[in-house]
C-alpha positions as CSV (number, residue, x, y, z in Angstrom):
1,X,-22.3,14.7,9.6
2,X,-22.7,11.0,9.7
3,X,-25.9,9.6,9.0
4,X,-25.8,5.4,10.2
5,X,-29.0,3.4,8.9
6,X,-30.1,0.5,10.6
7,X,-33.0,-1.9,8.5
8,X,-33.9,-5.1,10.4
9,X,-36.7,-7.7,10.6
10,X,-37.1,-9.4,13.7
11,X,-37.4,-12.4,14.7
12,X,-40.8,-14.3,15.5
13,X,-40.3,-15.6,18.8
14,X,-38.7,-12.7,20.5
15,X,-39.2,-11.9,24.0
16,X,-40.4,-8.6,22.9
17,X,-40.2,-6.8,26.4
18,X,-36.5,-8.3,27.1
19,X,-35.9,-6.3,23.7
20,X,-37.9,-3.1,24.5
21,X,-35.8,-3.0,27.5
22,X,-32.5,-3.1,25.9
23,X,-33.1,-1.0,22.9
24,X,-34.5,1.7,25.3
25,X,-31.0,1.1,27.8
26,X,-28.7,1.3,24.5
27,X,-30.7,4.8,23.3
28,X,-30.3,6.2,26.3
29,X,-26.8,5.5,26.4
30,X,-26.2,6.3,22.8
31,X,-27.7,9.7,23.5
32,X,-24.8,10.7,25.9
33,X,-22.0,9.5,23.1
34,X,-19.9,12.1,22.2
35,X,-21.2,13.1,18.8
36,X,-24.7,12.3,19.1
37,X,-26.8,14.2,17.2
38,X,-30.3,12.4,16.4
39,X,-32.2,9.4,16.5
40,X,-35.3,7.9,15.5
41,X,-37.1,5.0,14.2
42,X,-39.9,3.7,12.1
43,X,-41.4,0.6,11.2
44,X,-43.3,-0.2,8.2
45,X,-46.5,-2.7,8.0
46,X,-44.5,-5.5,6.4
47,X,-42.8,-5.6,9.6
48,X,-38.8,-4.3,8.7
49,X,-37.8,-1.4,11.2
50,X,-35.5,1.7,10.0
51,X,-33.7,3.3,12.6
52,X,-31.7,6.6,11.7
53,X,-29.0,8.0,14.0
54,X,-27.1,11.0,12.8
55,X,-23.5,11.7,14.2
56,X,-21.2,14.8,13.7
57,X,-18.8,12.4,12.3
58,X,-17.8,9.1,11.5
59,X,-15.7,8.6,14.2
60,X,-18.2,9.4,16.6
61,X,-20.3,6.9,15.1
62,X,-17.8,4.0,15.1
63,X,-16.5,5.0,18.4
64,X,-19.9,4.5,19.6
65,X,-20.0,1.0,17.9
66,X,-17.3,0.0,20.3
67,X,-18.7,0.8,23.5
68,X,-18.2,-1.9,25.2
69,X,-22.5,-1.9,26.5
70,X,-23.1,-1.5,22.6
71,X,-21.3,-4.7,21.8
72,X,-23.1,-6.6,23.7
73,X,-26.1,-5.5,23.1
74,X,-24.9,-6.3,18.9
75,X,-24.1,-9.6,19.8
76,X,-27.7,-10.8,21.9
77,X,-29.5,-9.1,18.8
78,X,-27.6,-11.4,16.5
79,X,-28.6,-14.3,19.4
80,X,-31.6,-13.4,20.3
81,X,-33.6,-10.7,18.4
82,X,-32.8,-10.3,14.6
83,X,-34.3,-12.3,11.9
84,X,-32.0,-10.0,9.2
85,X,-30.2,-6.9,9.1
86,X,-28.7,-4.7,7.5
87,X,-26.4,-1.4,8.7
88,X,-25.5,1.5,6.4
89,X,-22.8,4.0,7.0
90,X,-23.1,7.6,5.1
91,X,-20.6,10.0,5.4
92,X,-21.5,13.8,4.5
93,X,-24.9,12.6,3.0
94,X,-26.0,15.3,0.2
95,X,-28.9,17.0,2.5
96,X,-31.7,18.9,1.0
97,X,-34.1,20.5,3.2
98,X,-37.5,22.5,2.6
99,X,-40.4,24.1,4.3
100,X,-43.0,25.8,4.0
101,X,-41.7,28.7,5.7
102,X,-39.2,29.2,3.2
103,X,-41.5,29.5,0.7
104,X,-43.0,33.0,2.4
């Protein structure tokens, strides 16, 4: 697996629904990727935003990087959209996992 981590901070004056838009286009689109496993994201009160996407490997991931939709989409964030950013890539992350369930 291949785990990529997004952190941003956006920028003040963003059209906000332009973004929404795009964001939801490039999910979708991400979602049909070769590869794709997972994706979510969260955004804490200081205003920064994670987003997770897991891949079944790091090609996958950087394949999807290069779709040419995907470029685009990098380049009006860096125009248009982010304040900051910052993109980590993690291949075979140690994983632990627990539930409750496993406790019975």
């Amino acid at each position: 697996m291949y785990l990529v981590v997004f952190r941003n901070r956006k920028r003040a004056d963003i059209d906000q629904p332009a973004y929404d838009v795009e964001a939801e286009a490039m999910e979708q689109m991400a979602r049909c990727q070769p590869g794709f496993l997972s994706f979510k994201s969260y955004a804490a009160e200081d205003g920064e935003v994670i987003a997770l996407s897991e891949w079944d490997s790091e090609e996958s991931a950087r394949a999807w990087g290069r779709v040419a939709e995907h470029r685009a989409a990098q380049q009006a964030g860096r125009e248009h959209y982010y304040a900051s950013y910052t993109l980590y890539g993690c291949a075979d992350p140690r994983i632990h996992h627990f539930t409750a369930e496993d406790r019975k």
